[in-house]
TIDODREN-656651 format. One record per atom (N, C-alpha, C): residue number from 1; residue in three letters; x, y, z; atom name. Coordinates in nm, 4 decimals. Example, Ala and Ser with C-alpha at 12.3 -4.5 7.8 and 13.67 -1.06 7.14 Angstrom:
2
<site 1 "ala" <1.3190 -0.5690 0.7800> "N">
<site 1 "ala" <1.2300 -0.4500 0.7800> "CA">
<site 1 "ala" <1.3200 -0.3300 0.7800> "C">
<site 2 "ser" <1.2850 -0.2250 0.7080> "N">
<site 2 "ser" <1.3670 -0.1060 0.7140> "CA">
<site 2 "ser" <1.2900 0.0030 0.7870> "C">
***
This chain:
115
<site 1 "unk" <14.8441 6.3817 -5.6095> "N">
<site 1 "unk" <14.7030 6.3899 -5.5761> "CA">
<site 1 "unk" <14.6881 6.4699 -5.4467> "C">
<site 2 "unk" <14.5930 6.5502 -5.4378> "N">
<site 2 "unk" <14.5900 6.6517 -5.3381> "CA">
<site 2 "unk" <14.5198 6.5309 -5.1930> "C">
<site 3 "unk" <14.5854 6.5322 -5.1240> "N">
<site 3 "unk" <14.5635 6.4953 -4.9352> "CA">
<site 3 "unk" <14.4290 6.4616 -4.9107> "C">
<site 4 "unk" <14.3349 6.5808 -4.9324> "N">
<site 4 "unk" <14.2185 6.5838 -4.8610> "CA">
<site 4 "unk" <14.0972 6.4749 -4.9914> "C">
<site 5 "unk" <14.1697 6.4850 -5.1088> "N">
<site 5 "unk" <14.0631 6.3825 -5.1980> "CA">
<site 5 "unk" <14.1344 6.2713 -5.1565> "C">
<site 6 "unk" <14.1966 6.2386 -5.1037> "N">
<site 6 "unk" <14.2633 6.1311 -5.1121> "CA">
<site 6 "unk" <14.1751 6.0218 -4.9730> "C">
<site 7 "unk" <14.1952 6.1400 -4.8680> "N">
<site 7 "unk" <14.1412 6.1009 -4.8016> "CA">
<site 7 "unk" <13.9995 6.0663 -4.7792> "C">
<site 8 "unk" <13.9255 6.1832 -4.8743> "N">
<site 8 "unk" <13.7843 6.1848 -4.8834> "CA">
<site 8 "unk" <13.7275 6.0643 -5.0081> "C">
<site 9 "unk" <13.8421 6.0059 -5.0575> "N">
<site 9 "unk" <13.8206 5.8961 -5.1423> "CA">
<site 9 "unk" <13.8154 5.7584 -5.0567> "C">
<site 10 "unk" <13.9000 5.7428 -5.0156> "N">
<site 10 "unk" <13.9348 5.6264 -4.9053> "CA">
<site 10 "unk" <13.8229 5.6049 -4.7958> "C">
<site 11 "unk" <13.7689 5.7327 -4.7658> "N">
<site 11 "unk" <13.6502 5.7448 -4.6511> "CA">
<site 11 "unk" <13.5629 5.6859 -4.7297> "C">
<site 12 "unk" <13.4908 5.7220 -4.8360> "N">
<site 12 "unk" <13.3919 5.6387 -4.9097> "CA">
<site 12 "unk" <13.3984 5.5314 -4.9551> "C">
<site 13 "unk" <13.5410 5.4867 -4.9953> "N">
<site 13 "unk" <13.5523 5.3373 -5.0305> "CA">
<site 13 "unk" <13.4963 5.2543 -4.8907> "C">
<site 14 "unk" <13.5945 5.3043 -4.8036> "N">
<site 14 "unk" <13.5462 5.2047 -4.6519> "CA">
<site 14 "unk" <13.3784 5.2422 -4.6059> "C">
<site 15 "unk" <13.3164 5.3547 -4.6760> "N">
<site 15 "unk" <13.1941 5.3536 -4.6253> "CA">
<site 15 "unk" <13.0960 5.2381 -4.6920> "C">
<site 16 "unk" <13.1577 5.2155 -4.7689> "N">
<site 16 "unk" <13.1049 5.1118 -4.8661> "CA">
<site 16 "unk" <13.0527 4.9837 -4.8016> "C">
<site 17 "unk" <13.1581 4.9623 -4.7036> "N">
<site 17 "unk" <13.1474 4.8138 -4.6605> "CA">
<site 17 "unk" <13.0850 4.7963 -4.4984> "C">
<site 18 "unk" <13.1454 4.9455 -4.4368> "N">
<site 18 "unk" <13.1299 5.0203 -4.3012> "CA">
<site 18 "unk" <12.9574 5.0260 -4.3359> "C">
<site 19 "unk" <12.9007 5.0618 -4.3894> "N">
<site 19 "unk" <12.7425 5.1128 -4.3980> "CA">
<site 19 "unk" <12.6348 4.9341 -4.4497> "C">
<site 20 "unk" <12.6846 4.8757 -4.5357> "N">
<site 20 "unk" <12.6999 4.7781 -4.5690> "CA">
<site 20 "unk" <12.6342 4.6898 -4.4542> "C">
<site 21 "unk" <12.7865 4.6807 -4.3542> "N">
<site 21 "unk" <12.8080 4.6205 -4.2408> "CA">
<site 21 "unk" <12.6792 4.6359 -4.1289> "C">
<site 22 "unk" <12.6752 4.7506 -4.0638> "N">
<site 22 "unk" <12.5996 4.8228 -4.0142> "CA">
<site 22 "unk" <12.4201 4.7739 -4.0514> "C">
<site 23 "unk" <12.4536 4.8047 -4.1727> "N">
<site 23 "unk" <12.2572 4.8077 -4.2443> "CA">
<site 23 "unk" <12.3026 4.6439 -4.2083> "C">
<site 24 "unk" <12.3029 4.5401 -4.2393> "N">
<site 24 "unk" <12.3165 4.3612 -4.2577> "CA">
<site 24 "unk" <12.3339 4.3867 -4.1277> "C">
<site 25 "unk" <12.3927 4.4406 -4.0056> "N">
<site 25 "unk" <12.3860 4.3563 -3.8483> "CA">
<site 25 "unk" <12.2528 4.4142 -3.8099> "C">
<site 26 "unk" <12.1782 4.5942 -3.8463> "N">
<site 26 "unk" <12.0780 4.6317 -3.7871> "CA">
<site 26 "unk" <11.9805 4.5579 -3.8507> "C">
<site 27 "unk" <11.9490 4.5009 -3.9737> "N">
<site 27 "unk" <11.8047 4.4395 -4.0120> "CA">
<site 27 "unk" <11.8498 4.2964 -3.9559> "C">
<site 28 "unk" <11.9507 4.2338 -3.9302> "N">
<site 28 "unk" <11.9438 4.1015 -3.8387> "CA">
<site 28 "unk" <11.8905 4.1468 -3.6927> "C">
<site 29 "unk" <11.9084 4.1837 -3.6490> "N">
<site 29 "unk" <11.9133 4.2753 -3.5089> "CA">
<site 29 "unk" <11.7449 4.3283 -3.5073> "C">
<site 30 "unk" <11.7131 4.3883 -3.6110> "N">
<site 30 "unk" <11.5348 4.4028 -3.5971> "CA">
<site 30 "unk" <11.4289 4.3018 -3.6412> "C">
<site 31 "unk" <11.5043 4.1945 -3.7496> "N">
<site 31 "unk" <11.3968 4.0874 -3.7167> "CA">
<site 31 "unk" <11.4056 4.0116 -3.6165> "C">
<site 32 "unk" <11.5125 3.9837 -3.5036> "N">
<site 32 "unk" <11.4757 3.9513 -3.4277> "CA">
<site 32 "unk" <11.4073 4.0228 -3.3583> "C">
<site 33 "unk" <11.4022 4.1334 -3.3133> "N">
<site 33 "unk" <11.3331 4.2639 -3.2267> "CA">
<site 33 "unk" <11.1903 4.2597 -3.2706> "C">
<site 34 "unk" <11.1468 4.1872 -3.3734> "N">
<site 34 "unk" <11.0370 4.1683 -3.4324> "CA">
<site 34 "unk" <10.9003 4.1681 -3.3420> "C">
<site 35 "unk" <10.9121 4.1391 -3.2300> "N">
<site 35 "unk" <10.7965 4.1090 -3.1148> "CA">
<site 35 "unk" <10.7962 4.2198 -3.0230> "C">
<site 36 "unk" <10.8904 4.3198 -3.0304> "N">
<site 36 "unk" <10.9432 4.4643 -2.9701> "CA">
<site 36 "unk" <10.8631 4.5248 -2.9401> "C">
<site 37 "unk" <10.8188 4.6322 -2.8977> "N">
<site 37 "unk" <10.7761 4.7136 -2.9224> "CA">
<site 37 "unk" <10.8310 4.8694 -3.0062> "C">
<site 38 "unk" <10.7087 4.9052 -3.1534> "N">
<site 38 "unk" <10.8082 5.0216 -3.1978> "CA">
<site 38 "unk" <10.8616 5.0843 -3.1900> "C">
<site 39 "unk" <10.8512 5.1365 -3.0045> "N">
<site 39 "unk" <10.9665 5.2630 -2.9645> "CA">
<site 39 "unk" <11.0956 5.1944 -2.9533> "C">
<site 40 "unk" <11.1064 5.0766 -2.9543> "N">
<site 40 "unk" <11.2470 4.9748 -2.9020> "CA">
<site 40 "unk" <11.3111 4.9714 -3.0384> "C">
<site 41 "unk" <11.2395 4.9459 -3.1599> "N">
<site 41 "unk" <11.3132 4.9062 -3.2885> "CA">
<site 41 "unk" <11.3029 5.0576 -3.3451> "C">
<site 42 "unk" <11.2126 5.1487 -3.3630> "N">
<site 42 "unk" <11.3038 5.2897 -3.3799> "CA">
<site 42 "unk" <11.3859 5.3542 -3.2901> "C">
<site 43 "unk" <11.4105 5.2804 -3.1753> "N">
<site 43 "unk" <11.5494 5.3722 -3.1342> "CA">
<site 43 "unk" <11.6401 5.2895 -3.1214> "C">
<site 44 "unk" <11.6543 5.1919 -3.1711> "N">
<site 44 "unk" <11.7355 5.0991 -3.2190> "CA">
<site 44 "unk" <11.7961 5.1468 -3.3650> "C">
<site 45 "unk" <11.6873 5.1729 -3.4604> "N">
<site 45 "unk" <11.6985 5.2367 -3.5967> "CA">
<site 45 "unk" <11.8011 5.3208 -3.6191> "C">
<site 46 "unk" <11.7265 5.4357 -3.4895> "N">
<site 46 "unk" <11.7623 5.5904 -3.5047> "CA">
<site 46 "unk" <11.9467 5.5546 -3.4962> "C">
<site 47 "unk" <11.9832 5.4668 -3.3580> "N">
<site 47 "unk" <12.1282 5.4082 -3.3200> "CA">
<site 47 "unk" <12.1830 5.3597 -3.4231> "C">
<site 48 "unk" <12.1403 5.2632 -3.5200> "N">
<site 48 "unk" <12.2284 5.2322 -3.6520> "CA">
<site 48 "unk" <12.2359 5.3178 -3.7426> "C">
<site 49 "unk" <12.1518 5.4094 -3.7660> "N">
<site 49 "unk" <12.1498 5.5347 -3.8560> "CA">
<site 49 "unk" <12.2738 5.6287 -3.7962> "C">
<site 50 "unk" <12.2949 5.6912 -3.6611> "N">
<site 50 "unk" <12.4018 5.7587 -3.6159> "CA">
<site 50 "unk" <12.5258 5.6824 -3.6148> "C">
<site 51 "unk" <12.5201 5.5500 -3.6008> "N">
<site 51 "unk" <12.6496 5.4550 -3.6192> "CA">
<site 51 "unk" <12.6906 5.4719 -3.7650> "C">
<site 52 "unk" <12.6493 5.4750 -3.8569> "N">
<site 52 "unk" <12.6145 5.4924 -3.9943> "CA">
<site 52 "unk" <12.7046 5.6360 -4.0086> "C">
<site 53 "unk" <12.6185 5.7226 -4.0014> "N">
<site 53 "unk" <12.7003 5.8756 -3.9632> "CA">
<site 53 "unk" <12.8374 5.9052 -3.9238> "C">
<site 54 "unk" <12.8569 5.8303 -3.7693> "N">
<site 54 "unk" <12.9607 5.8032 -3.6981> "CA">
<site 54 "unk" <13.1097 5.7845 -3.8220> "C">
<site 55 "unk" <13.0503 5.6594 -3.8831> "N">
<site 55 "unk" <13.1676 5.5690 -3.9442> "CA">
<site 55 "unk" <13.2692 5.6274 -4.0261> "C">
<site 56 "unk" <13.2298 5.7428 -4.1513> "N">
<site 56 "unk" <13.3197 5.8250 -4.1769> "CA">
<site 56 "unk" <13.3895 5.9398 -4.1222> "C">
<site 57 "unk" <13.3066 5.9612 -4.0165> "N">
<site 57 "unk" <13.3823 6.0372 -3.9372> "CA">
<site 57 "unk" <13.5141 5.9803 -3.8285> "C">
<site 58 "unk" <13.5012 5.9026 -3.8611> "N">
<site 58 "unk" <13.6016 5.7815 -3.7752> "CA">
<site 58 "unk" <13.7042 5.7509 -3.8320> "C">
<site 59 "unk" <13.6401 5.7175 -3.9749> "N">
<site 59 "unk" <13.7815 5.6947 -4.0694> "CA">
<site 59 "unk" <13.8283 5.7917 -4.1190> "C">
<site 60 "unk" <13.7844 5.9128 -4.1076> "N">
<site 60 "unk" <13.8680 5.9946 -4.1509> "CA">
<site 60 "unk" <13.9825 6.0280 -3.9872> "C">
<site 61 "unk" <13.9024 6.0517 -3.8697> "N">
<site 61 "unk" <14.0273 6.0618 -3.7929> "CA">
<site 61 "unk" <14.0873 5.9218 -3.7926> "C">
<site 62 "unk" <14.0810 5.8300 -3.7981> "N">
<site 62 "unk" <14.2162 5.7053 -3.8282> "CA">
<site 62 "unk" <14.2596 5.7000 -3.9403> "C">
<site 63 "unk" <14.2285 5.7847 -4.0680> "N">
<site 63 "unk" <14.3433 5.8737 -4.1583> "CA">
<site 63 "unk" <14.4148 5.9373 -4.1055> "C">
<site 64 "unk" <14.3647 6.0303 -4.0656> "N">
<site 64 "unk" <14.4387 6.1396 -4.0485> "CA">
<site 64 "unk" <14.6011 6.1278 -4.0029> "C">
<site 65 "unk" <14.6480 6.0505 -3.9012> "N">
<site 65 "unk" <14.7709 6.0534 -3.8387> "CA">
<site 65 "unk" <14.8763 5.9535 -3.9649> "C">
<site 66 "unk" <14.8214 5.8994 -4.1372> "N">
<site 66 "unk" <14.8951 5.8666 -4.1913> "CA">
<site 66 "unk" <14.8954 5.9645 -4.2816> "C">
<site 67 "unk" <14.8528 6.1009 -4.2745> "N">
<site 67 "unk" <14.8411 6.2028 -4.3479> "CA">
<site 67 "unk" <14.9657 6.2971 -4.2608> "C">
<site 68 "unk" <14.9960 6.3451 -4.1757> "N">
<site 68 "unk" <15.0484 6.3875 -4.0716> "CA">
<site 68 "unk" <15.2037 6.3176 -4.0680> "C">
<site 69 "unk" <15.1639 6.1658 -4.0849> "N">
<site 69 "unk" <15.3101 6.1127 -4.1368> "CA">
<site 69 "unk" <15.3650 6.1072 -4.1817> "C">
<site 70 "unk" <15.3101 6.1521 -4.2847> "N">
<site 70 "unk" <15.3639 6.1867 -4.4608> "CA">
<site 70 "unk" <15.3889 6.3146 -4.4337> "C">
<site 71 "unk" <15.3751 6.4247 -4.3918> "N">
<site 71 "unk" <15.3984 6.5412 -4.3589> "CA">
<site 71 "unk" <15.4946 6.5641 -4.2756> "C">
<site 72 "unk" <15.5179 6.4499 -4.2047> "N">
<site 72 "unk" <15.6260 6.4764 -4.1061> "CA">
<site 72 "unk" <15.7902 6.4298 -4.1743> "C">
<site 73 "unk" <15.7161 6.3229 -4.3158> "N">
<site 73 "unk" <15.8768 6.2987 -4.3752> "CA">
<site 73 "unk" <15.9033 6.3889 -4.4585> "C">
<site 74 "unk" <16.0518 6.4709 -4.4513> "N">
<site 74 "unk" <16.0213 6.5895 -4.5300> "CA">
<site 74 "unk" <16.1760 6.4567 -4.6429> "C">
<site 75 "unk" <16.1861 6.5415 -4.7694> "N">
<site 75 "unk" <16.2722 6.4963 -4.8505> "CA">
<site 75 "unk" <16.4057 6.5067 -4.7595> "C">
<site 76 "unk" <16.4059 6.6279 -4.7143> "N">
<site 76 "unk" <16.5709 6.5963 -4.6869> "CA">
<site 76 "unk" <16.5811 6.6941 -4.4744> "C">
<site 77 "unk" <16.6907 6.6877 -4.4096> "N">
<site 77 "unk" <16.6335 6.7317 -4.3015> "CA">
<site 77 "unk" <16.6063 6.8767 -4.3157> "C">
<site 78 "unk" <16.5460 6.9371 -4.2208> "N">
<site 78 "unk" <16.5352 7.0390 -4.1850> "CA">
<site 78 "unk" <16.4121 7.0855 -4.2687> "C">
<site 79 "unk" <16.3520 7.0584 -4.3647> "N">
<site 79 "unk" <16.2771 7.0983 -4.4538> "CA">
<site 79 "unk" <16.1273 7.1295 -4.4268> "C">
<site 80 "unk" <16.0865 7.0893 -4.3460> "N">
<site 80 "unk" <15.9907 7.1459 -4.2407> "CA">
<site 80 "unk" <15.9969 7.2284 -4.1307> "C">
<site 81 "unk" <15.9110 7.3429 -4.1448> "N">
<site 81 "unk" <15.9727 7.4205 -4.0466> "CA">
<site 81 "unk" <15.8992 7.3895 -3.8966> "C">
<site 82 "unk" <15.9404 7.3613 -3.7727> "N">
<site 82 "unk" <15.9467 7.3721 -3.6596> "CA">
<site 82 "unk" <15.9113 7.5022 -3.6077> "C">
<site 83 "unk" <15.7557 7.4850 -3.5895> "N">
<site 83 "unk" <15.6952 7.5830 -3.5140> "CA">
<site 83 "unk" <15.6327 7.6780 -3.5998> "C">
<site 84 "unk" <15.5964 7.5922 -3.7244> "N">
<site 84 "unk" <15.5110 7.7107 -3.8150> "CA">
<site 84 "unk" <15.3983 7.6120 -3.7805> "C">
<site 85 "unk" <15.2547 7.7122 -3.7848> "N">
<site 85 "unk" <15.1302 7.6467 -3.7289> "CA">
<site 85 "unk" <15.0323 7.6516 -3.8679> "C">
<site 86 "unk" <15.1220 7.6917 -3.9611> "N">
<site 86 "unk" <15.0429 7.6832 -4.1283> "CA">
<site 86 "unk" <15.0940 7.5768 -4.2087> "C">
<site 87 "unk" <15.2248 7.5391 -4.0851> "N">
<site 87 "unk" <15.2706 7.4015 -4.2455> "CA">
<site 87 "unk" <15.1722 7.2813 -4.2392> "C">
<site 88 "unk" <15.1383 7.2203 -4.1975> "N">
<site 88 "unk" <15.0345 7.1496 -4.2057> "CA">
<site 88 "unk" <14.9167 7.1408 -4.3205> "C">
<site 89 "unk" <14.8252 7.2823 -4.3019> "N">
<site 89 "unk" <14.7409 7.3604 -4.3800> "CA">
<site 89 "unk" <14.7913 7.3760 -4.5254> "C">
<site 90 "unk" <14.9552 7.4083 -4.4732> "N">
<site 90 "unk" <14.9978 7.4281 -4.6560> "CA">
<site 90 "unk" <15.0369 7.2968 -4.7167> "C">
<site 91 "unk" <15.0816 7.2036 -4.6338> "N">
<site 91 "unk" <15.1176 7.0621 -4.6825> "CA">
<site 91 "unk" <14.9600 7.0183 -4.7805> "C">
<site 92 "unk" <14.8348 7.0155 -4.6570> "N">
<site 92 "unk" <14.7536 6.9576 -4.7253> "CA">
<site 92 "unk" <14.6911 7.0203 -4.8629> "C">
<site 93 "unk" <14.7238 7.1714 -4.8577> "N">
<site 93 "unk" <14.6987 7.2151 -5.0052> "CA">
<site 93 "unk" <14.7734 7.1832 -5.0713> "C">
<site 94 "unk" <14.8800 7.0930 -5.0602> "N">
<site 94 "unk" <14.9775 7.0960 -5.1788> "CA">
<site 94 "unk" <15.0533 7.1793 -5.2077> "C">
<site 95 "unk" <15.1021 7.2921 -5.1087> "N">
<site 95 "unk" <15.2274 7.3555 -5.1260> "CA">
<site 95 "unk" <15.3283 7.3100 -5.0580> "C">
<site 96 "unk" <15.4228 7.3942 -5.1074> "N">
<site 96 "unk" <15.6271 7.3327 -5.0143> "CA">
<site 96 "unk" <15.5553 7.3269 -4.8883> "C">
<site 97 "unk" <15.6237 7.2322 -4.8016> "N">
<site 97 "unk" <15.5898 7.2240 -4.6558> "CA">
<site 97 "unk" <15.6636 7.3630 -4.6018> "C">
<site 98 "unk" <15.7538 7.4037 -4.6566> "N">
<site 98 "unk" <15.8744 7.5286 -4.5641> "CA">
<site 98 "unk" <15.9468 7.5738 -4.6948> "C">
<site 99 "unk" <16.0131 7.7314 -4.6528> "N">
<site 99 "unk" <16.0362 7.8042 -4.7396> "CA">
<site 99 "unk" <16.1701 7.7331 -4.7498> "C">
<site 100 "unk" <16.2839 7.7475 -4.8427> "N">
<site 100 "unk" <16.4198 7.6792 -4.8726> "CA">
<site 100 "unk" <16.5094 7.7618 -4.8097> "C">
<site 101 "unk" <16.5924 7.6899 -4.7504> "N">
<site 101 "unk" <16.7325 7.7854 -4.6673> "CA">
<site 101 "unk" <16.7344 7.8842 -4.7351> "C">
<site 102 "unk" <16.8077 7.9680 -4.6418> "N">
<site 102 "unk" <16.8306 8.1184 -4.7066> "CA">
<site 102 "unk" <16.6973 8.2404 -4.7414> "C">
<site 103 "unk" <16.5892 8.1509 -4.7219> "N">
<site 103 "unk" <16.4706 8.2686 -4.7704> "CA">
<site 103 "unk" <16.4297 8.3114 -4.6667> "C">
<site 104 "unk" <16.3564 8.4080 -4.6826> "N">
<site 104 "unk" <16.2631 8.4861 -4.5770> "CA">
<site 104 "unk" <16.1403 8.3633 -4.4990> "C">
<site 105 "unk" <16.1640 8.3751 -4.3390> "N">
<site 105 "unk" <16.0503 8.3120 -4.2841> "CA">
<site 105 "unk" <15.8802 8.3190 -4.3387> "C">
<site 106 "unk" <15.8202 8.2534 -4.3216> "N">
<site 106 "unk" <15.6450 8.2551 -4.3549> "CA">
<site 106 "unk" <15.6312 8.3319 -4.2189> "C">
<site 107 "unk" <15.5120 8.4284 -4.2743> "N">
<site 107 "unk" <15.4876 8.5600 -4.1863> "CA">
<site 107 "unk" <15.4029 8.5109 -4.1057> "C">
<site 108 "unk" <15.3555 8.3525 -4.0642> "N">
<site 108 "unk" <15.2802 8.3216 -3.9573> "CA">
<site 108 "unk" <15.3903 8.2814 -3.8921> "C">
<site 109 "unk" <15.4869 8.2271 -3.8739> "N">
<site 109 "unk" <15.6084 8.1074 -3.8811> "CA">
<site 109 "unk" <15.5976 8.1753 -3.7176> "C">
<site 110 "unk" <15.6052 8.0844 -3.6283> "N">
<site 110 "unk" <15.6919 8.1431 -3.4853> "CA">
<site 110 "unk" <15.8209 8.0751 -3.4482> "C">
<site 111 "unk" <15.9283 8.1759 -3.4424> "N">
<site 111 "unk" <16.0172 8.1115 -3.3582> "CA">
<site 111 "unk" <16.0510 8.1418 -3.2234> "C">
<site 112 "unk" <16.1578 8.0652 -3.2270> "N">
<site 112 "unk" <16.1766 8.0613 -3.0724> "CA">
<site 112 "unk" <16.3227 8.1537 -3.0335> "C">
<site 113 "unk" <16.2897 8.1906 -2.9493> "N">
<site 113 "unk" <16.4425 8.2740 -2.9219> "CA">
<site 113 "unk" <16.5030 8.1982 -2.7792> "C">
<site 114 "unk" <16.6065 8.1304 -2.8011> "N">
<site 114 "unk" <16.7238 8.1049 -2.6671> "CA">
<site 114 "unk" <16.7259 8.1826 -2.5348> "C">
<site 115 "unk" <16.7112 8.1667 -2.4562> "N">
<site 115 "unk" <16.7529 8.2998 -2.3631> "CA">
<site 115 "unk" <16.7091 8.2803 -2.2002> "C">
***
């Protein structure tokens, strides 16, 4: 399964309960506010609506670093290349993380020279 549905699946499952959550604490939260005045409970609103917003954007960066982890275990050593700034990009499309011993470097690839 390709990375980024994976992730963009998981974000909506948890938005499920994340938005859920959110809407059930803000309408507890405005009937009490009930005696408020309306600028107090719409910008109260407007705040659970951007919390709302917020939430998948959240879970996707507290994905992200078990996406990255999985990227970082390669099958066997060396199989990731060190200091290419596309393996990442190509991991999450679903290509080889690194070209196989013996082949020609990826023409972004940087290495490093000793010296």
């Amino acid at each position: 399964m390709n990375t980024l549905l994976q992730i963009a699946g998981w974000t909506l499952i948890h938005f499920l309960w994340q938005g859920a959550a959110i809407g059930c604490c803000a309408a507890a939260a405005l009937r009490a506010m009930s005696r408020r005045s309306a600028n107090v409970r719409y910008v109260f609103a407007c705040i659970a609506m951007l919390t709302m917003l917020a939430a998948p954007a959240a879970t996707i960066w507290l994905l992200r670093p078990a996406v990255f982890l999985t990227w970082g275990s390669a099958p066997h050593p060396g199989s990731v290349a060190r200091g290419d700034p596309c393996a990442p990009l190509r991991f999450l499309a679903g290509a080889p993380c690194a070209p196989r011993a013996g082949s020609a470097p990826h023409p972004g690839s940087v290495t490093r020279v000793a010296g």
